[in-house]
Short mmCIF file of the C-alpha atoms (twelve columns), coordinates in Angstrom:
data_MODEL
# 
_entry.id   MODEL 
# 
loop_
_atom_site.group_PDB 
_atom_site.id 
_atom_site.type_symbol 
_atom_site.label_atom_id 
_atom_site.label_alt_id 
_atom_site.label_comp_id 
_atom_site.label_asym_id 
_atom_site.label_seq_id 
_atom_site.Cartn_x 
_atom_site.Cartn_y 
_atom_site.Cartn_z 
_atom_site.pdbx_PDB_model_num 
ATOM 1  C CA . UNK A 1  0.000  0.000   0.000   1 
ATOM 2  C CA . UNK A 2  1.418  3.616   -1.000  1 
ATOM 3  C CA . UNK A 3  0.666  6.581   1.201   1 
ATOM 4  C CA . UNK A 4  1.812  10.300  1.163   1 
ATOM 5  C CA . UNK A 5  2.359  12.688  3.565   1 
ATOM 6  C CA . UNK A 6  3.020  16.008  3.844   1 
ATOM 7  C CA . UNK A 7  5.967  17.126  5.407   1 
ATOM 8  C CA . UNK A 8  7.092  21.044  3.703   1 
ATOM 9  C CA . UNK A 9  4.898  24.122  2.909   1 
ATOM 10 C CA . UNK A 10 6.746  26.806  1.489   1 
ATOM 11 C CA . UNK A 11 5.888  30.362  0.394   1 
ATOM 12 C CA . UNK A 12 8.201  30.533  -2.907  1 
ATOM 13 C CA . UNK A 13 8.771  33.938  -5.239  1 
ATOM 14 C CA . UNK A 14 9.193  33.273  -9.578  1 
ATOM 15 C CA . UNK A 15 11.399 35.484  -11.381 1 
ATOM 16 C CA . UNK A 16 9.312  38.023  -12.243 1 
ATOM 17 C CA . UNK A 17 8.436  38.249  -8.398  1 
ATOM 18 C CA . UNK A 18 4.730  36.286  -8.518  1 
ATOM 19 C CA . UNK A 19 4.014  34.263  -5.115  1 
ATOM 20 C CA . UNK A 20 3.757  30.890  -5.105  1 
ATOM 21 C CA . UNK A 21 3.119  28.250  -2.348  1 
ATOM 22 C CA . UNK A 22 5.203  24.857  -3.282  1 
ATOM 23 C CA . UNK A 23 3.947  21.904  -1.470  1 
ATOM 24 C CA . UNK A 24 6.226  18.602  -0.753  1 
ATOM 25 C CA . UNK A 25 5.232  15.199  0.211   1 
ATOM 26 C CA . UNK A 26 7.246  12.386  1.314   1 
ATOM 27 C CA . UNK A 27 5.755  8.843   -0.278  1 
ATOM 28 C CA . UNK A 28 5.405  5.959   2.188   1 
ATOM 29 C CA . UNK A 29 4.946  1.964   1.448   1 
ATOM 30 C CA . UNK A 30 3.574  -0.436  3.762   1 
ATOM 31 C CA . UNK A 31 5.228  -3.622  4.317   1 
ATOM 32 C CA . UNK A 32 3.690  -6.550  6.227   1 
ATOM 33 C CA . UNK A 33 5.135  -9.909  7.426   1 
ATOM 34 C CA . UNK A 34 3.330  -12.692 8.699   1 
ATOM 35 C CA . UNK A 35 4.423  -12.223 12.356  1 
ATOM 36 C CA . UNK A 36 5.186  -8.588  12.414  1 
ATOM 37 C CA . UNK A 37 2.603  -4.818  12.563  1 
ATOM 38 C CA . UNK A 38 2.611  -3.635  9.215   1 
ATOM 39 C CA . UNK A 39 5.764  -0.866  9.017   1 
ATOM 40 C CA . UNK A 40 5.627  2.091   6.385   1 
ATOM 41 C CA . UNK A 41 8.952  3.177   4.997   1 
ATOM 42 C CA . UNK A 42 9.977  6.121   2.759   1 
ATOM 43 C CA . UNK A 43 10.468 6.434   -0.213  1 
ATOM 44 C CA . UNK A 44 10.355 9.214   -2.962  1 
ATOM 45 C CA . UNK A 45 9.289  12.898  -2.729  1 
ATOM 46 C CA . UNK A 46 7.370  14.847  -4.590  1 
ATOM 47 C CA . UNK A 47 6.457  18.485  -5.290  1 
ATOM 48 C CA . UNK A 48 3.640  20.594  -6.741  1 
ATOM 49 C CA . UNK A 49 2.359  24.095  -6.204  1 
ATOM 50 C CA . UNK A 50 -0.657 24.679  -4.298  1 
ATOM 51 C CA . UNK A 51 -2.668 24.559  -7.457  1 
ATOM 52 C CA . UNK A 52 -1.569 21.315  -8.215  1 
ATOM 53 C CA . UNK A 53 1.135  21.666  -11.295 1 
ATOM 54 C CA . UNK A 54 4.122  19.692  -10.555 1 
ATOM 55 C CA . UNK A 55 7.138  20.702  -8.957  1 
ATOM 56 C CA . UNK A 56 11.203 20.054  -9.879  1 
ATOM 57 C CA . UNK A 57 13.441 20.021  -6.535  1 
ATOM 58 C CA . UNK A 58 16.589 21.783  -7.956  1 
ATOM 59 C CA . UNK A 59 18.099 22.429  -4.494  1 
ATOM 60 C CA . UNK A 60 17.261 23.237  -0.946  1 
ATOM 61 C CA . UNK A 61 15.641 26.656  -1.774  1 
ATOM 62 C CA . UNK A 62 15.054 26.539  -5.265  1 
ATOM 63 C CA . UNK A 63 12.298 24.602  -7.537  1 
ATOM 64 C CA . UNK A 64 10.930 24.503  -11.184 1 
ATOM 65 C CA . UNK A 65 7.930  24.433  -12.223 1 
ATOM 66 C CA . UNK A 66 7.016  21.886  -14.716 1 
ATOM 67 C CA . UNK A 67 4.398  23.784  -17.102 1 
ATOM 68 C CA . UNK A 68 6.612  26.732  -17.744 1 
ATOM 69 C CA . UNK A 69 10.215 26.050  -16.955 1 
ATOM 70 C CA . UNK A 70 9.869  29.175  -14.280 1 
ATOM 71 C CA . UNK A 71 12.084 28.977  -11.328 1 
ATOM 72 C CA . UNK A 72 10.879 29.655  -7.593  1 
ATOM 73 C CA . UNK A 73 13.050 30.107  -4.577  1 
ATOM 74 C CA . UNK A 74 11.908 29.839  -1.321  1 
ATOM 75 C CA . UNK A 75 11.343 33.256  0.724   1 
ATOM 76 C CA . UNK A 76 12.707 33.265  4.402   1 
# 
């Protein structure tokens, strides 16, 4: 079973200073054995903007957006 969580929220500026709000989730799978609770471990992450368009991690503070090739960097 695959779940997602979200673990970042982060108010992001474009370069031609628009406001954007970049959202990242960390993806989860379930494993079960016979004897053991069921244990979810992480895998991937994944971005997209608060609309919903996805999201390229570039670095710590700096995405791109999919759609339009815009970069966003992440306001303090």
């Amino acid at each position: 079973m695959r779940m997602r969580k979200e673990i970042g929220r982060y108010l992001c500026i474009g370069d031609i200073g628009r406001e954007y709000t970049v959202i990242e989730y960390q993806n989860f799978r379930r494993y079960q054995t016979l004897n053991d609770p069921p244990q979810d471990f992480p895998t991937t992450k994944e971005c997209f903007l608060s609309d919903g368009r996805d999201v390229n991690f570039i670095d710590e503070n700096t995405f791109q957006i999919v759609l339009t090739d815009e970069f966003v960097r992440k306001v303090d």
